[in-house]
TORTIZA-588005 format. One line per 3 residues: their letters; for each residue y, z, x of C-alpha. Coordinates in Angstrom, 2 decimals. Example, Ala and Ser with C-alpha at 12.3 -4.5 7.8 and 13.67 -1.06 7.14 Angstrom:
BEGIN
as> -4.50:7.80:12.30 | -1.06:7.14:13.67
REM end
This chain:
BEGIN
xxx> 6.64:18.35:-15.48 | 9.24:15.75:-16.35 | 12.68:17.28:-18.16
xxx> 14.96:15.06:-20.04 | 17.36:14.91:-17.34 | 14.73:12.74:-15.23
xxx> 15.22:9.59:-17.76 | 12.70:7.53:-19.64 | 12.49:4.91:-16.15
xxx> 11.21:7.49:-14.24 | 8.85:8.19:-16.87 | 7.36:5.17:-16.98
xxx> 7.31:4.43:-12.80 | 4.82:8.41:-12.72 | 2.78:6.73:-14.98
xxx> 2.52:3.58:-13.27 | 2.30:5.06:-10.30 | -1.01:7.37:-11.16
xxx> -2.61:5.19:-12.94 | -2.54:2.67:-9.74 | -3.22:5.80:-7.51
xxx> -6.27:6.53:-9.49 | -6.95:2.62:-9.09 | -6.53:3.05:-5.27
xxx> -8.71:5.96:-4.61 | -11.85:4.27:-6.44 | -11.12:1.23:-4.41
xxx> -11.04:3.96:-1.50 | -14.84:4.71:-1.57 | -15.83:1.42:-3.34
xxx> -14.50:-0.98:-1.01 | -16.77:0.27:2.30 | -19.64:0.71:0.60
xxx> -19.52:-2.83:-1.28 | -19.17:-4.20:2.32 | -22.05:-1.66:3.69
xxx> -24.21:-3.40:0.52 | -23.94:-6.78:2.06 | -24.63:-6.32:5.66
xxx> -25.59:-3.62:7.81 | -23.82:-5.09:11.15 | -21.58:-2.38:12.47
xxx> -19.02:-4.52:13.58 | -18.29:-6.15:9.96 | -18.61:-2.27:8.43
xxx> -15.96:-1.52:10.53 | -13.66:-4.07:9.72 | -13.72:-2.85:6.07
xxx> -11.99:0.05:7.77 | -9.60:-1.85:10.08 | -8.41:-3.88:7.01
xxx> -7.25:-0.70:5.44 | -4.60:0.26:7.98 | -3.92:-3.39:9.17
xxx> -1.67:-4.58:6.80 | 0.95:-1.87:6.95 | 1.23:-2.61:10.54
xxx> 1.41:-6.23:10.14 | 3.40:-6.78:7.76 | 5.35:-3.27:6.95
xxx> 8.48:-4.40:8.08 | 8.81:-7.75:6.21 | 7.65:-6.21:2.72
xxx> 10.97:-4.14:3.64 | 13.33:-6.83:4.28 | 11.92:-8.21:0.73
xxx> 12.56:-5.53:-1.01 | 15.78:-4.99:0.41 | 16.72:-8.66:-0.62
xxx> 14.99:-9.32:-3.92 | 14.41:-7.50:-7.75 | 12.49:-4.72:-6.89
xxx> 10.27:-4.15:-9.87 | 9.86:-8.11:-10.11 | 8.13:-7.18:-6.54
xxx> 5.99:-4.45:-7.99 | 4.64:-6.91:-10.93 | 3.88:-9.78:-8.44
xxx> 2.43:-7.58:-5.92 | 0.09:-6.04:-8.70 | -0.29:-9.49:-10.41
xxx> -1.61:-10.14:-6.96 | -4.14:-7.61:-6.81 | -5.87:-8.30:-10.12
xxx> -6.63:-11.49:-9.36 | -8.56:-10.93:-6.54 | -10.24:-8.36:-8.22
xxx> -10.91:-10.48:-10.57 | -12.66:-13.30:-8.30 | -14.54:-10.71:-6.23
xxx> -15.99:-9.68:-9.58 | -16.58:-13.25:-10.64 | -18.60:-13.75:-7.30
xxx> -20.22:-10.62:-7.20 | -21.86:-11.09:-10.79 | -22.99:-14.84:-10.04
xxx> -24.80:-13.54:-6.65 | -22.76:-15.69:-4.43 | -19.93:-12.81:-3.00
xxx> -20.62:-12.72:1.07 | -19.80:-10.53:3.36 | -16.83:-12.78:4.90
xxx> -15.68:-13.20:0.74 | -15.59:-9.23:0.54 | -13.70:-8.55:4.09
xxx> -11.49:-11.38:2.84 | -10.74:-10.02:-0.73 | -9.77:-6.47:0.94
xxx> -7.30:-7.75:3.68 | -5.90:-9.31:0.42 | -6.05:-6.71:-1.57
xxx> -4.52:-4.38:1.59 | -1.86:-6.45:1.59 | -0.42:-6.84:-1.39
xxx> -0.92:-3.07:-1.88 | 1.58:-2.78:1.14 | 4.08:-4.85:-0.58
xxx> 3.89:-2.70:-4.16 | 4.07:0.76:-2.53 | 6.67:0.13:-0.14
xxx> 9.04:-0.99:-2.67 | 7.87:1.23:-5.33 | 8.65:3.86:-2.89
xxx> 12.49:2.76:-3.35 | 12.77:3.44:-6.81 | 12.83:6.95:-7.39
xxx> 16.41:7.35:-5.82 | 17.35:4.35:-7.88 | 16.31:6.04:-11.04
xxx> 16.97:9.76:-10.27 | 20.00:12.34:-9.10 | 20.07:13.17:-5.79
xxx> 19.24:16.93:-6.65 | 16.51:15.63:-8.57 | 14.51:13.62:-5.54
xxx> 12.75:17.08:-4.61 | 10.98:17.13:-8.22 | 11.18:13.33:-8.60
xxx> 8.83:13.09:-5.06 | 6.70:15.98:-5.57 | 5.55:14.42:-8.88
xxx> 5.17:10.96:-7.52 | 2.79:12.76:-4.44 | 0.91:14.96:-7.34
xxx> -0.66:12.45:-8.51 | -1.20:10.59:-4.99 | -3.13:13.94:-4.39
xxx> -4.93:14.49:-7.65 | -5.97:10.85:-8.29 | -5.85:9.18:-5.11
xxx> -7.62:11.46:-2.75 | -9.18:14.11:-4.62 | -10.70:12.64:-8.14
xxx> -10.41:8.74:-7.17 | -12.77:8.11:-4.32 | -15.63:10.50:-6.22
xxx> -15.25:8.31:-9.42 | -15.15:5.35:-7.69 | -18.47:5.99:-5.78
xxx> -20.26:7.26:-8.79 | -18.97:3.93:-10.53 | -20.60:2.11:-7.68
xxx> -23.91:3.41:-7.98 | -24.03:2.35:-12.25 | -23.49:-1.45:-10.66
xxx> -21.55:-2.77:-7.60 | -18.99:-4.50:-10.05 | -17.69:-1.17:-12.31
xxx> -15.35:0.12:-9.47 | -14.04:-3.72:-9.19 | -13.48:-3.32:-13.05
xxx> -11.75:-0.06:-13.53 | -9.25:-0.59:-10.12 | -8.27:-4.45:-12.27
xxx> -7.98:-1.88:-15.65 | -5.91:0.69:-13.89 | -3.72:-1.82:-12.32
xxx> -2.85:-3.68:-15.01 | -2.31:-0.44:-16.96 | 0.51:0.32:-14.01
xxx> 1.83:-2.89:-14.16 | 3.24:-2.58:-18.01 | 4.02:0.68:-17.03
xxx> 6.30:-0.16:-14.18 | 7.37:-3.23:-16.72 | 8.94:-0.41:-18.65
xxx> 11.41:0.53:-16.33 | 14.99:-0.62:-16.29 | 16.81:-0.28:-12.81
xxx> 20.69:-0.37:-11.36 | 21.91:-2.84:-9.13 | 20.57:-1.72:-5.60
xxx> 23.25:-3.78:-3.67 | 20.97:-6.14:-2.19 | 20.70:-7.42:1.51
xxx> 22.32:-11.55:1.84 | 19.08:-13.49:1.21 | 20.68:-16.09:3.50
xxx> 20.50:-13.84:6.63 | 17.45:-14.38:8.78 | 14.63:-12.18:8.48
xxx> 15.23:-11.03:11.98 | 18.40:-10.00:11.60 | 17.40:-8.04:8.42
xxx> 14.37:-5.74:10.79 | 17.00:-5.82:13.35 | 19.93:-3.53:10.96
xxx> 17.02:-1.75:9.45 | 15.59:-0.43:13.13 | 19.29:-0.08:14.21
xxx> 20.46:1.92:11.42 | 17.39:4.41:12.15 | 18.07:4.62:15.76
xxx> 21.52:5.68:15.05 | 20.96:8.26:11.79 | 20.15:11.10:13.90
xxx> 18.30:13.00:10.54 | 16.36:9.69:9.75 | 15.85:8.93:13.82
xxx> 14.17:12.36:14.31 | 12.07:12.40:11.13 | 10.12:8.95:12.58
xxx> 10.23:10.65:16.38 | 8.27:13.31:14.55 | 6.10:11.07:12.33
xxx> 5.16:8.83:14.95 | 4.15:11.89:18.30 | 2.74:14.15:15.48
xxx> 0.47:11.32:13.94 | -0.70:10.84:17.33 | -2.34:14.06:17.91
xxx> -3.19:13.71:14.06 | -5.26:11.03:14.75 | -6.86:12.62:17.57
xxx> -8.30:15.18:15.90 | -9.14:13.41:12.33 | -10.69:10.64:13.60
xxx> -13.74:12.42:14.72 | -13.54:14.95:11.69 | -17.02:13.85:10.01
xxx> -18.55:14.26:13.14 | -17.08:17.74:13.55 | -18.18:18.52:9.72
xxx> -21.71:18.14:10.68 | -22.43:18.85:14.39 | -19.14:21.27:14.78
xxx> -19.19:23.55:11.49 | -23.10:22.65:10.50 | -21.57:21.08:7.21
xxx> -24.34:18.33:7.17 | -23.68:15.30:5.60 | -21.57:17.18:2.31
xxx> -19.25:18.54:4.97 | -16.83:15.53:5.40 | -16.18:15.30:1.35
xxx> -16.16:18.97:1.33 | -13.17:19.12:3.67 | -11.46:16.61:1.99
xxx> -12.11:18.24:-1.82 | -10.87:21.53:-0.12 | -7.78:19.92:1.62
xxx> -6.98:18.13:-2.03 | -6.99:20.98:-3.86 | -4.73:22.76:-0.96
xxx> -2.60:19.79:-1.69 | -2.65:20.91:-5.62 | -1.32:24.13:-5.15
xxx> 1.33:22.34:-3.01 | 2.62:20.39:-6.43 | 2.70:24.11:-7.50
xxx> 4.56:25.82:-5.56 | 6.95:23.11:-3.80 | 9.66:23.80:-6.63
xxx> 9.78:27.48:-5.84 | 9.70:26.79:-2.04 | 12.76:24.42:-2.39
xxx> 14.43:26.74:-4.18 | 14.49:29.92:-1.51 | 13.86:27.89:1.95
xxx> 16.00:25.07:3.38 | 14.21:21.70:3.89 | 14.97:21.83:7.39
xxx> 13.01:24.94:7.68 | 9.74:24.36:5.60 | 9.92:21.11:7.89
xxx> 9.55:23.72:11.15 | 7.28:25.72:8.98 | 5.26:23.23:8.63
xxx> 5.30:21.35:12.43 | 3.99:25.01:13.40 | 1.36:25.47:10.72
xxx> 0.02:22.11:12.14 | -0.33:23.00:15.58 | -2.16:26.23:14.28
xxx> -4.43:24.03:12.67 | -5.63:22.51:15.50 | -6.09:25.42:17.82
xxx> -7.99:27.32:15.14 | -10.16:24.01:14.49 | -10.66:24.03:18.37
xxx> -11.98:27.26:18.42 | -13.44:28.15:15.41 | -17.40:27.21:14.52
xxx> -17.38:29.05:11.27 | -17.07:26.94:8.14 | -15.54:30.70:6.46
xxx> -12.43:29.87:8.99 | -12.29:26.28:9.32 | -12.08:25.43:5.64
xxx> -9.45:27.45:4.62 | -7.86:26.48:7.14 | -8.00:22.53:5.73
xxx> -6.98:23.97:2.65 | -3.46:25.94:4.50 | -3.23:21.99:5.84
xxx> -3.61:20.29:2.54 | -0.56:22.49:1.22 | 1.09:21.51:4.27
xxx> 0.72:18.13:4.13 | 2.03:17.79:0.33 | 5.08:19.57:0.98
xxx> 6.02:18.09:4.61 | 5.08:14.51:2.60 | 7.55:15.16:0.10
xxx> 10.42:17.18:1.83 | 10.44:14.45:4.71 | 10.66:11.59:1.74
xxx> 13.36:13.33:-0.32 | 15.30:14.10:3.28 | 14.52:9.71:4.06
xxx> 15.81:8.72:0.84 | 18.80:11.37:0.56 | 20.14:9.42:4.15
xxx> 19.72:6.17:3.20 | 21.56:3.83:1.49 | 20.21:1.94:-1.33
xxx> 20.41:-1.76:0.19 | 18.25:-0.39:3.18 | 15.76:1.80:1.44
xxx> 12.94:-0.90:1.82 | 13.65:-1.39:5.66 | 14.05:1.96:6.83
xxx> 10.84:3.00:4.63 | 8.87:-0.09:6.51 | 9.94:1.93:9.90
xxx> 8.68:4.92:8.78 | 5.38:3.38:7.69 | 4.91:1.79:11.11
xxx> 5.30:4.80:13.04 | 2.73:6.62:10.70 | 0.01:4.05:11.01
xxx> 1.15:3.38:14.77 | 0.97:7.13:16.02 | -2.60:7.39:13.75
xxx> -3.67:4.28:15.37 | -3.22:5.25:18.60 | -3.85:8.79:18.14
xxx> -7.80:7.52:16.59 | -8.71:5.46:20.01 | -7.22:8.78:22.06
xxx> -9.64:10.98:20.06 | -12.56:8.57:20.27 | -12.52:8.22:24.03
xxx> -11.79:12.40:24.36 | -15.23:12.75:21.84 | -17.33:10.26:23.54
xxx> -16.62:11.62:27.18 | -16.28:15.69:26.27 | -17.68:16.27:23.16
xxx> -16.34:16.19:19.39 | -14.47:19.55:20.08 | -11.80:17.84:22.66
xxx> -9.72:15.91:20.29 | -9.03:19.27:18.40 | -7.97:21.03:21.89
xxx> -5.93:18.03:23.29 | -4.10:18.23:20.14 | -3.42:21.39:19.74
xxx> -2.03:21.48:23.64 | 0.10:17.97:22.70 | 1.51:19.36:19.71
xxx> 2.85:22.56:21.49 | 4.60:20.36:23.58 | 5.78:17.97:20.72
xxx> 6.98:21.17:18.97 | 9.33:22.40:21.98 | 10.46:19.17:22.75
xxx> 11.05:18.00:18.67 | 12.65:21.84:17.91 | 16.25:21.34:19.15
xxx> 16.33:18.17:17.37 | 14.96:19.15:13.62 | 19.10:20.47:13.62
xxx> 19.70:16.99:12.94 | 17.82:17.23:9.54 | 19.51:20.04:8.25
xxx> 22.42:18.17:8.49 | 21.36:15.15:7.73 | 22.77:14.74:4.52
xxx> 25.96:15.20:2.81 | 24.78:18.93:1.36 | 23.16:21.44:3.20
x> 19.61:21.39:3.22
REM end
């Protein structure tokens, strides 16, 4: 799992980073349905959801410049330091009967947001602490346990922790985070040649955007992110709705999809070392762009669960390994003084193109039934795919040895 040659650092940042994925995933399921316990207005249920892909957007790209600028893992603690204390007053106010609605929304964009700040500069330190061979098994460990803990054994444990009392999943996330934060403490990094903290924060976004526009490897990976994420969020943002009136899942059938795209995403950990070691990354990249856009016309067609599930499970091993490939290609590219910027741009075009993509699909669902998000994406991802394919060259040379 982790040789010698990875170094004790590294060590220590997988372990801090699973236990805080675990943390995350219980918050995951625990945070909506502490909001759904206070109120049952729509509206305010919904912004429990809003407030989870808010914060990137908002406030991506200066999290980058700071962790461009500043001590990275000084970052991490604060951000985390963050987080338990406002764990630790929602519990407070939760077991004294006096947490409100507005208190809970409040506590979550807070809690979003300093989340935002830890992972995007955590997600600078592997190639501070690792060889650049090594970032392939370096990343896929780091996403193992985003799969394992985060999406697939997280959200479960932190709804079954809500139902023994409202507080436990408040209580285990401010356990598990604290747990990551000595962790993290643990870990000893090199000078990252930092960005002049004098400069203005404009003109930091401003080098980090132009230094993406003009890598053509890093420029087409976001291109790719950003139109594929769009069709993405076509299709998954109606995806409990197609569980149960689509496939005839009932209400099981949204968790069942995601359990059976997790575990896809398992034997992704698996196999991505093997994969790596007989396929180019530029090509499992194409590999995977087309076993997307099979995805959705099968989804589109198909009203058998037999066919449509393992089909989420060929996407869950997709998703791990274009995840990881497309971080190791990001971080092979880019120099260490930038790594916080350039992943901020790369963050924004994920939750941009989902964004997007989710108001698309809930317009297509609303007017031509929960099936039309699945089509339209499958017909805008053909096109993505011919248009994207000459320039996915530009990854396989994006770096200074073949990949």
């Amino acid at each position: 799992m982790l040789p010698p040659r990875i170094g004790k650092s590294f060590r220590w940042l997988v372990a801090s980073s699973w236990a805080t994925n675990l943390g995350d995933g219980i918050s995951a399921a625990a945070g909506p349905l502490l909001v759904a316990s206070l109120t049952d207005d729509p509206f305010r249920i919904a912004l429990a959801a809003l407030l989870s892909w808010a914060p990137p957007l908002v406030c991506g790209l200066y999290a980058g410049v700071l962790s461009d600028r500043h001590d990275r893992r000084l970052i991490v603690l604060i951000a985390n330091a963050v987080r338990v204390m406002v764990l630790l007053g929602l519990i407070g106010t939760l077991v004294t009967g006096r947490l409100s609605v507005e208190l809970a929304l409040v506590g979550l964009g807070l809690l979003g947001t300093a989340e935002v700040f830890a992972d995007n500069t955590t997600g600078t330190l592997a190639p501070m602490l690792v060889s650049r061979d090594d970032l392939p098994l370096a990343n896929a460990r780091l996403q193992a346990g985003f799969i394992t803990l985060n999406q697939l054994a997280g959200p479960p444990v932190g709804a079954a922790l809500f139902a023994a009392g409202r507080a436990w999943p408040l209580v285990a996330e401010a356990v598990l985070l604290c747990a990551g934060t000595l962790l993290v403490s643990r870990v000893t990094l090199p000078p990252h040649g930092r960005a002049e903290p004098a400069a203005s924060v404009r003109r930091d976004l401003v080098e980090g955007v132009r230094w993406v526009v003009r890598h053509p490897a890093v420029r087409t990976l976001c291109l790719i992110v950003l139109i594929f994420n769009l069709a993405y969020g076509a299709a998954w943002s109606v995806l409990v709705l197609y569980a149960s009136e689509r496939l005839g899942l009932g209400s099981v059938g949204f968790g069942l999809i995601t359990t059976v795209g997790a575990v896809g995403g398992i034997l992704g950990t698996v196999a991505y070392g093997p994969l790596t070691a007989r396929i180019s990354m530029g090509n499992l990249m194409r590999a995977g762009l087309i076993i997307e856009t099979g995805t959705y016309l099968i989804l589109g067609v198909t009203t058998s669960p037999w066919v449509a599930l393992p089909t989420f499970f060929l996407f869950g091993v997709h998703e791990f390994v274009w995840r990881t490939t497309a971080i190791t290609v990001r971080q092979r590219a880019v120099p260490a003084q930038l790594q916080g910027r350039v992943g901020a741009v790369n963050i924004i075009c994920v939750f941009g193109g989902m964004v997007v993509g989710a108001a698309v699909g809930g317009v297509l669902a609303s007017r031509y039934g929960v099936i039309a998000p699945f089509r339209v994406a499958f017909v805008c991802a053909v096109v993505f795919l011919i248009a994207l394919w000459p320039q996915m060259k530009h990854i396989a040379h994006g770096d200074s040895r073949p990949l």
